[in-house]
C-alpha positions as a LaTeX table, in Angstrom:
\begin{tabular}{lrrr}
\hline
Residue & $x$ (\AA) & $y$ (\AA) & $z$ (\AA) \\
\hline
Unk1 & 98.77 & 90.23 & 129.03 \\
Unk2 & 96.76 & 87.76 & 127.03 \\
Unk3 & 95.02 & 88.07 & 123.87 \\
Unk4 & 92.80 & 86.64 & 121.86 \\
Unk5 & 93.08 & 87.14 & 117.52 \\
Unk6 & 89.98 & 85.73 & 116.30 \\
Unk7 & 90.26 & 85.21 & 112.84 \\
Unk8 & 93.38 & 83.90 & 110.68 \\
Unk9 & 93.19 & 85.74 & 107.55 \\
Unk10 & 95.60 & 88.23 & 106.11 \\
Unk11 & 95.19 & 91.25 & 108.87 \\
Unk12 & 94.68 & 88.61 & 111.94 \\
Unk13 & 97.85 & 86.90 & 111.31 \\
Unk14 & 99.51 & 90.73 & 110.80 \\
Unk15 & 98.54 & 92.02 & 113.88 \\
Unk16 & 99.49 & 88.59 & 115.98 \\
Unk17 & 103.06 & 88.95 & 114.88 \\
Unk18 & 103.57 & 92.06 & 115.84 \\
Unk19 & 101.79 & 91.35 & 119.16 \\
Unk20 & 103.94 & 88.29 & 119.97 \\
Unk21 & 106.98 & 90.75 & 120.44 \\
Unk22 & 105.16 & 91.71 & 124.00 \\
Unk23 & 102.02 & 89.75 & 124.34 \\
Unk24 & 101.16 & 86.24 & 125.14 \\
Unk25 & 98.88 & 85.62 & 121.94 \\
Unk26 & 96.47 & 82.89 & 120.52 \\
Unk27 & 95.36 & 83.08 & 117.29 \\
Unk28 & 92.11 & 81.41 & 116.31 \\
Unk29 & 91.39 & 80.25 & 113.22 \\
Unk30 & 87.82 & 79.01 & 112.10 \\
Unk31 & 89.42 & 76.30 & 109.47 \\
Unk32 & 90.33 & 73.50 & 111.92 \\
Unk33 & 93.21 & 72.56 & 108.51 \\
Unk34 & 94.26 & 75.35 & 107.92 \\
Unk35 & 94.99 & 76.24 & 111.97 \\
Unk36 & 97.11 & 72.91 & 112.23 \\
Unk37 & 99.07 & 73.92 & 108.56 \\
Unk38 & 99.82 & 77.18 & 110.51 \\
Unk39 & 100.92 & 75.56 & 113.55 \\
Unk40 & 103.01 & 73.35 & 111.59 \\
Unk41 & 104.80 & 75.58 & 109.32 \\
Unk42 & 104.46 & 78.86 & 111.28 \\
Unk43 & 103.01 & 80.39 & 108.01 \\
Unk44 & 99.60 & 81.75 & 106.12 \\
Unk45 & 100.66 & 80.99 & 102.92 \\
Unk46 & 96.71 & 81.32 & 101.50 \\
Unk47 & 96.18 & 85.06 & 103.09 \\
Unk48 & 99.58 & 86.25 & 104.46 \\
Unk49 & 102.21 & 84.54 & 101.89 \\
Unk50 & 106.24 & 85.12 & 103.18 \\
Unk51 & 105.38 & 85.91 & 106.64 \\
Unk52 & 106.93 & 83.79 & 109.25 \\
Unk53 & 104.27 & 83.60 & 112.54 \\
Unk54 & 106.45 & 84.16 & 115.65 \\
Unk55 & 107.11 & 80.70 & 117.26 \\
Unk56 & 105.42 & 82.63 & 120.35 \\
Unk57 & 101.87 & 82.64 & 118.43 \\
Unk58 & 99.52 & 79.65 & 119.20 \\
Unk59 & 97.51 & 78.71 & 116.48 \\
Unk60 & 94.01 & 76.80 & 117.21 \\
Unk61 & 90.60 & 76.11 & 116.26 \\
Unk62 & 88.93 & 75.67 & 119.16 \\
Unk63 & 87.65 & 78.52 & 120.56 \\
Unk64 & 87.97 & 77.21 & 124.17 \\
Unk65 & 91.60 & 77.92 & 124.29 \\
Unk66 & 90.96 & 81.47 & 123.39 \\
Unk67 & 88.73 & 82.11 & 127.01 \\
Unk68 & 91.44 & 82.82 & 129.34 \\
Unk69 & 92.59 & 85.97 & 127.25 \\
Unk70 & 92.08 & 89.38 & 128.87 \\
Unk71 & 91.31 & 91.13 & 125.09 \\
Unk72 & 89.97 & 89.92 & 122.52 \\
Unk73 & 90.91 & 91.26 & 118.52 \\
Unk74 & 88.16 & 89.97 & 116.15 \\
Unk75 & 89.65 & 89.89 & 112.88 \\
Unk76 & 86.62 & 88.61 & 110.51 \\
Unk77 & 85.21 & 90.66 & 107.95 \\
Unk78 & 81.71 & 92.07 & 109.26 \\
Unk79 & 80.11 & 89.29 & 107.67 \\
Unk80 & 81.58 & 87.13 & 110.28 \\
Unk81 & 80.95 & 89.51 & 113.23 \\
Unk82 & 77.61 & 88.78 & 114.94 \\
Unk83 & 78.08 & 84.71 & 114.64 \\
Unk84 & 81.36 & 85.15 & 116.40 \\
Unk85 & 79.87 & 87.66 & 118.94 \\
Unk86 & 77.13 & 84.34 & 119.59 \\
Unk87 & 79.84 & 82.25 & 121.26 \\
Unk88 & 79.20 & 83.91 & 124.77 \\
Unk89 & 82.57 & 86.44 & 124.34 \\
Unk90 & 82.85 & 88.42 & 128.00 \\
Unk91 & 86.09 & 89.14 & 127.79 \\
Unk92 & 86.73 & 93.13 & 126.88 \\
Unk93 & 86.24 & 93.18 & 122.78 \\
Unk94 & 88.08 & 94.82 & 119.90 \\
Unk95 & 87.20 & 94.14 & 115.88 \\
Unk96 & 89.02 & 95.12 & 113.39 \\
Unk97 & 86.79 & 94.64 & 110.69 \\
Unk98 & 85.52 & 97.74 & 108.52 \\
Unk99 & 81.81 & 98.50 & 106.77 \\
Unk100 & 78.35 & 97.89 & 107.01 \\
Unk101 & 76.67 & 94.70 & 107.79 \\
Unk102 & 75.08 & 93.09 & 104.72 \\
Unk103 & 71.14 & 93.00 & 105.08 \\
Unk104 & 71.15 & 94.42 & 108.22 \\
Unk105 & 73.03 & 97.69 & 107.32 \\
Unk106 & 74.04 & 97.66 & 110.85 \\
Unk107 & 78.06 & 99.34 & 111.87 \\
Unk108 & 80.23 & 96.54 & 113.86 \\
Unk109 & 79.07 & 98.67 & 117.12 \\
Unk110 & 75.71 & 98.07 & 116.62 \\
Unk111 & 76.69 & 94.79 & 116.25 \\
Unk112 & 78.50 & 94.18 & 119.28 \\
Unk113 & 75.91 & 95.93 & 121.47 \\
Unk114 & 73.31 & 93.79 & 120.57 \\
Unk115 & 75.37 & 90.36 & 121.08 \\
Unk116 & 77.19 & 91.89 & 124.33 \\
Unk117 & 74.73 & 94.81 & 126.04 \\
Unk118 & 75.42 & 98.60 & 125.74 \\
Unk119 & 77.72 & 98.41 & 128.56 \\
Unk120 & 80.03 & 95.72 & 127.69 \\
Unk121 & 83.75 & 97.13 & 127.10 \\
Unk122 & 84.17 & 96.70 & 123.21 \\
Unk123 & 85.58 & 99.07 & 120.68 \\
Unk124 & 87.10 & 99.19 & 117.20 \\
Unk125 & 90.67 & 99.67 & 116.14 \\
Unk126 & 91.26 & 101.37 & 112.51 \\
Unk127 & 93.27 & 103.57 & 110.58 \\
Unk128 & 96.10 & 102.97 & 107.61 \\
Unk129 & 97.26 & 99.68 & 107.86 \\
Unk130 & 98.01 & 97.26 & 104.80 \\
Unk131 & 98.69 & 93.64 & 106.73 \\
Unk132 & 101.50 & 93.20 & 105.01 \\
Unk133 & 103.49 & 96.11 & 105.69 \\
Unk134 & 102.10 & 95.59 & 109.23 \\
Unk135 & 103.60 & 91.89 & 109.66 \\
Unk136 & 107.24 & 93.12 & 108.37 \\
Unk137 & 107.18 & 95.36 & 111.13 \\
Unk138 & 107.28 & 98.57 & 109.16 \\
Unk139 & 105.76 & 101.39 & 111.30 \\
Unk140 & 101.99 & 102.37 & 111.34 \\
Unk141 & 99.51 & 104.34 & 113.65 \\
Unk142 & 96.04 & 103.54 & 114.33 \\
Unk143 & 93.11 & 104.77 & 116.48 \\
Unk144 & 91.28 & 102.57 & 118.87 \\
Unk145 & 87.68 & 103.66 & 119.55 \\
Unk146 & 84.99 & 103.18 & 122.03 \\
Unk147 & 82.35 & 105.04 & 123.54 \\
Unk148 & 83.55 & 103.80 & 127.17 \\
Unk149 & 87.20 & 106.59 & 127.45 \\
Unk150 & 88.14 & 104.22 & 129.88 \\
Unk151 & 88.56 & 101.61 & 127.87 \\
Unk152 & 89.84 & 102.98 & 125.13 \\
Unk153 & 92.33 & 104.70 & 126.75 \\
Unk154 & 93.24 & 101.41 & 128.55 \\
Unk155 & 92.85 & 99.62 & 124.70 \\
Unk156 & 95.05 & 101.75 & 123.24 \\
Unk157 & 98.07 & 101.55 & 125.53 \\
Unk158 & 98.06 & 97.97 & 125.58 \\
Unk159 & 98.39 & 97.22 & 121.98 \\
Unk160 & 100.64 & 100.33 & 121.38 \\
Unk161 & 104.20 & 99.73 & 121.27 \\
Unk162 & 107.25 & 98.70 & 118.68 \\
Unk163 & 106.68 & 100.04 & 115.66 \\
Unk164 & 102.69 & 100.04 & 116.02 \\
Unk165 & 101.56 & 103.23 & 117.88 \\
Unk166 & 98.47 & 103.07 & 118.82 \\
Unk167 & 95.85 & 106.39 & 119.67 \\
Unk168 & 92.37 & 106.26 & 121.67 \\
Unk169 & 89.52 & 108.40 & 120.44 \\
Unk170 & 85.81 & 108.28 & 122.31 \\
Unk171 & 84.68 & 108.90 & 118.74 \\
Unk172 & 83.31 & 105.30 & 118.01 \\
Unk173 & 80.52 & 105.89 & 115.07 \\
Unk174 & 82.94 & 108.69 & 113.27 \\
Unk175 & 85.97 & 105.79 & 113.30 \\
Unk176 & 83.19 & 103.29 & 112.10 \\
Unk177 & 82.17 & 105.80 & 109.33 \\
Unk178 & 85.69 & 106.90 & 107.90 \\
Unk179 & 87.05 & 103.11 & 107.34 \\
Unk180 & 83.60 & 102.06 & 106.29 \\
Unk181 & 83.15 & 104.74 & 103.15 \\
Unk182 & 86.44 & 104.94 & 102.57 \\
Unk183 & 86.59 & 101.87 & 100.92 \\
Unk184 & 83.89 & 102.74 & 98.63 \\
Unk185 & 86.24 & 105.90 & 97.44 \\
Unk186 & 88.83 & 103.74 & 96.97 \\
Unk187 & 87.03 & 101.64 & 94.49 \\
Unk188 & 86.04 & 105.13 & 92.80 \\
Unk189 & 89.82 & 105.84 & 92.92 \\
Unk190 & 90.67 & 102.67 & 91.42 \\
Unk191 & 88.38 & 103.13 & 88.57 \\
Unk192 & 89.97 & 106.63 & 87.70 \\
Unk193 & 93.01 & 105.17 & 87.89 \\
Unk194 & 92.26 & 102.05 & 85.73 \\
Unk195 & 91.02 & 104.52 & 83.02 \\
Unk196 & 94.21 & 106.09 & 83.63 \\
Unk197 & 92.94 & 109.73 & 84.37 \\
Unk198 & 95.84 & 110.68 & 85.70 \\
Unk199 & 97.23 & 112.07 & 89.28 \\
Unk200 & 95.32 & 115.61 & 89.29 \\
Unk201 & 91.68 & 113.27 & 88.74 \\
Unk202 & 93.01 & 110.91 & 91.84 \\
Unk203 & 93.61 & 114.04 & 94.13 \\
Unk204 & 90.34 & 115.27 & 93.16 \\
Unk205 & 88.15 & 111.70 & 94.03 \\
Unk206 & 90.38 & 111.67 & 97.48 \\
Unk207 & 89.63 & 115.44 & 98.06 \\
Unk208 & 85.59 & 115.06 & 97.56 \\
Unk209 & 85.14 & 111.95 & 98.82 \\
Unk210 & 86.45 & 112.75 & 102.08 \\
Unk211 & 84.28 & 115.28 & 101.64 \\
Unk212 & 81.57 & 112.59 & 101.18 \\
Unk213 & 82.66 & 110.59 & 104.33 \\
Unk214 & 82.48 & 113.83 & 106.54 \\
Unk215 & 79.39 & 115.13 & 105.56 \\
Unk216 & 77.67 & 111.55 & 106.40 \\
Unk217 & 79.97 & 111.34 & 109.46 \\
Unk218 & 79.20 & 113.97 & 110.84 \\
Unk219 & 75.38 & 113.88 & 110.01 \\
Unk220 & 74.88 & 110.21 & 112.02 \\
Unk221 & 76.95 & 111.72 & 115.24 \\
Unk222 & 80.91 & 111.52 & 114.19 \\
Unk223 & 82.69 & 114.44 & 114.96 \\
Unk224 & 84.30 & 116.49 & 111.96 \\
Unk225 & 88.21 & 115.97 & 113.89 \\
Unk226 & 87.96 & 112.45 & 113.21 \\
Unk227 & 87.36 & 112.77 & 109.52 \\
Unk228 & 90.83 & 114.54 & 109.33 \\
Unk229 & 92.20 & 112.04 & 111.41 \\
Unk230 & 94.02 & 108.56 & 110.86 \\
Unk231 & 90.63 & 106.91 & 110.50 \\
Unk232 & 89.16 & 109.10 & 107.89 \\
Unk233 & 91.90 & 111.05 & 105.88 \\
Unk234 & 94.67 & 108.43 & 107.18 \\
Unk235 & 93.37 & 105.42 & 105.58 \\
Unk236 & 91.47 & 106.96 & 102.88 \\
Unk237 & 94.83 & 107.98 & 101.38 \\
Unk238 & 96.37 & 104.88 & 102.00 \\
Unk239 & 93.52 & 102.76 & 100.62 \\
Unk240 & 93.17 & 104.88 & 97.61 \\
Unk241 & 96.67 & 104.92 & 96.20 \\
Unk242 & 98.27 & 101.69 & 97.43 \\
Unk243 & 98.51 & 98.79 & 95.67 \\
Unk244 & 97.92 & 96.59 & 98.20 \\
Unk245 & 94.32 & 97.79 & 98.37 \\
Unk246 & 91.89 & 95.40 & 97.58 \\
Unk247 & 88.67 & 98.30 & 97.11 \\
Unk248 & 91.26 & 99.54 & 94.42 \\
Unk249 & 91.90 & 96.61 & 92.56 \\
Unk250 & 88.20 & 96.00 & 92.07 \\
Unk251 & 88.00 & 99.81 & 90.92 \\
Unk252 & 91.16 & 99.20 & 88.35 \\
Unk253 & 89.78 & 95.68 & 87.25 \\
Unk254 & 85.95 & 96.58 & 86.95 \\
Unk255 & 88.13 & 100.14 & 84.65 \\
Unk256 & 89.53 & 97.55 & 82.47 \\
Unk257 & 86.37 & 95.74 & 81.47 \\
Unk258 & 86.39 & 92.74 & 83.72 \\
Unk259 & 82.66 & 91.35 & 85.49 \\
Unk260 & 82.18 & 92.53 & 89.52 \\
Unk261 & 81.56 & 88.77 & 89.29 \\
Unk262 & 84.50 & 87.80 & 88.09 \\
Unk263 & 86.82 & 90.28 & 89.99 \\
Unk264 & 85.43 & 88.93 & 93.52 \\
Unk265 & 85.71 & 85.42 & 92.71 \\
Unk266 & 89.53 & 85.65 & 91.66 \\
Unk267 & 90.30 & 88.59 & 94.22 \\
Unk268 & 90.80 & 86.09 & 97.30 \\
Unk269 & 89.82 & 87.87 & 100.29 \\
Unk270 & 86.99 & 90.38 & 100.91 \\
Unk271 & 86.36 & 93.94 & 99.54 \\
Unk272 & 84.45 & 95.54 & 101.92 \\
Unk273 & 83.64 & 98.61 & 99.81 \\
Unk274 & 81.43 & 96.39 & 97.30 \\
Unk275 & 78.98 & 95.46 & 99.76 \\
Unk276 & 78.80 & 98.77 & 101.90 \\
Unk277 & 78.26 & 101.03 & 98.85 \\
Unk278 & 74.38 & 100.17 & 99.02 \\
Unk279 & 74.19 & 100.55 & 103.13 \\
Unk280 & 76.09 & 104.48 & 102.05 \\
Unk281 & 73.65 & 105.02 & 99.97 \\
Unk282 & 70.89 & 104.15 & 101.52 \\
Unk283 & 72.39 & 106.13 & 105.09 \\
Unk284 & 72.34 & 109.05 & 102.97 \\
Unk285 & 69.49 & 109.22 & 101.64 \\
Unk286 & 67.34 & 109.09 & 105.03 \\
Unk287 & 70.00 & 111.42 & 105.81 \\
Unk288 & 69.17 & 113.92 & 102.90 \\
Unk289 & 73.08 & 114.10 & 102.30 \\
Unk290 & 74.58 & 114.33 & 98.67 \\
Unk291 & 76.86 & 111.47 & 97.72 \\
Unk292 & 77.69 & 112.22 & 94.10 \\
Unk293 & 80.98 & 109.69 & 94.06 \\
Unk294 & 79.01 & 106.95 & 96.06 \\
Unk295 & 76.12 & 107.00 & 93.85 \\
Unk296 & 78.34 & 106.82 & 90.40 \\
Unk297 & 80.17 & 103.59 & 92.54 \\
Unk298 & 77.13 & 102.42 & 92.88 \\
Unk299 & 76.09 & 102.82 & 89.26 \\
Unk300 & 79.06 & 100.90 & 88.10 \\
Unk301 & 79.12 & 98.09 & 90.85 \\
Unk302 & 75.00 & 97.47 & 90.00 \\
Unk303 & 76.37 & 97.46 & 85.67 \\
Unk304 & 73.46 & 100.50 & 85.57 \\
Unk305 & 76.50 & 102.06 & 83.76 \\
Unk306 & 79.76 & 102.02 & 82.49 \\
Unk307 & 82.79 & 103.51 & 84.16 \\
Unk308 & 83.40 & 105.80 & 81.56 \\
Unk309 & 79.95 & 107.49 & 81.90 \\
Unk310 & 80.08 & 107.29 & 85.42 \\
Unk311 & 82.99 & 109.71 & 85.28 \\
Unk312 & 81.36 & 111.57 & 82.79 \\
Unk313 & 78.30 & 112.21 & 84.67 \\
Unk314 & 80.49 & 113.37 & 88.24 \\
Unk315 & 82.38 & 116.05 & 85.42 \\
Unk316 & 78.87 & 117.33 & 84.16 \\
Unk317 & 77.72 & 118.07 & 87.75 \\
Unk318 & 77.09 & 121.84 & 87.61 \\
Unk319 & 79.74 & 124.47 & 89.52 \\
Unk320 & 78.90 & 125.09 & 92.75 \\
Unk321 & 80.77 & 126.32 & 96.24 \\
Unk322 & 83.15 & 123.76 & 97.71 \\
Unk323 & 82.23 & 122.82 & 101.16 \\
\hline
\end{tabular}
């Protein structure tokens, strides 16, 4: 089978090596430079240092070489989702990309159906999955998602195998949701632990945020399973205690003091969490849900207060019945 990766950063190059064990796979790059440095030196040394890229992998820049594939993987942040959806794609479509649109507020669905028509075969694939950990080969399980069973059924078992197993849910908006928000707990994570608060405070920002991501899930159409699921629970853990999470360094930097400004521009790739903590509040409030760790996220990320007396103000919350 052939496929497409569209997008050479950290997780594109991850997912191509392990894909090259069983795939025929082409790996696009949007840097015409930095595709010929790959195909030179079979390495990502900017996004993916250490990593050798199969010899198997084609690297390119020209988009052309990427239309004979039977799947296509976009691996762009969202940012870069609707421009690549404008270069006539037909081929059945997977992204791998996780938030909110900025200015738009739109979900990477929403995205893809209005570049490729409600019934074009396109889904998204998420769950725990650090790209590094990923391109050693070291095992992980993700969800693949789309409205169409079919396809995701279909998805699913071509991507699964090796050390990569791969599940198909028909639960599109709830897998959109959970690796969306949990980003934005992660940063809230990373901020308790950068004020070092301690293991029993981490539990507790995990525990009610995915408390938060349900309750919006679930009130824009997800179904509560997912939440529980390798695309809520899964990666919410994952991106909230490993170190390799880029949502929780900005939360353990922007702890110790240091400018949002200044955290993004030395950070190197993209936090998703900073720019979809806006579109979650702004969901939940048409929504009338209550997002008490969102909204003290947002409070730090906007400098309309301190992380200190963010945390301060989610402990002053009055008692009330967990649910």
């Amino acid at each position: 089978m052939k496929v497409a990766v569209l997008g050479a950063g950290a997780w594109g190059t991850a997912i191509s090596c392990v894909l090259a064990a069983r795939l025929d796979v082409t790996l696009w790059a949007r840097d015409a430079a930095q595709a010929s440095a790959m195909a030179a030196s079979r390495r990502n040394d900017r996004y993916l240092p250490g990593i050798e890229l199969p010899s198997t992998v084609k690297v390119t820049a020209d988009l052309g070489d990427t239309r004979s594939a039977e799947l296509v993987l976009a691996a762009t942040p969202v940012a870069g989702l609707r421009q690549l959806l404008g270069h006539s794609i037909k081929t059945p479509f997977v992204w791998l990309c996780k938030g909110f649109e900025k200015g738009t507020g739109d979900l990477p669905h929403q995205i893809a159906a209005a570049a490729l028509g409600e019934n074009a075969r396109f889904g998204a694939l998420s769950g725990p999955s650090f790209a590094e950990e990923v391109a050693r080969g070291l095992p992980c399980a993700l969800t693949l998602a789309s409205r169409d069973a079919g396809f995701a059924r279909e998805g699913a078992a071509a991507l699964h195998g090796g050390r990569m197993r791969v599940y198909y849910s028909t639960d599109l908006v709830g897998v959109e949701i959970g690796g969306a928000l949990k980003n934005v707990m992660a940063i809230a994570a990373g901020i308790s632990d950068g004020m070092g608060l301690g293991l029993n405070a981490r539990a507790a920002l995990i525990t009610r945020g995915l408390a938060e991501i349900a309750r919006l899930g679930t009130a824009l159409g997800g179904q509560p399973e997912t939440f529980m699921g390798l695309a809520g629970a899964g990666d919410l853990i994952l991106t909230a205690t490993g170190d390799l999470s880029r949502n929780r360094r900005v939360g353990l930097e922007l702890a110790r003091g240091r400018s949002l400004d200044e955290i993004l521009a030395t950070l190197g790739h993209v936090a998703e969490g900073v720019f979809s903590a806006k579109e979650v509040a702004r969901l939940a409030a048409s929504r009338g849900v209550e997002m008490p760790v969102t909204d003290a996220v947002n409070a730090v990320l906007d400098g309309r207060m301190a992380p200190a007396a963010a945390v301060e103000r989610l402990l002053a919350r009055e008692s009330k019945m967990e649910r």
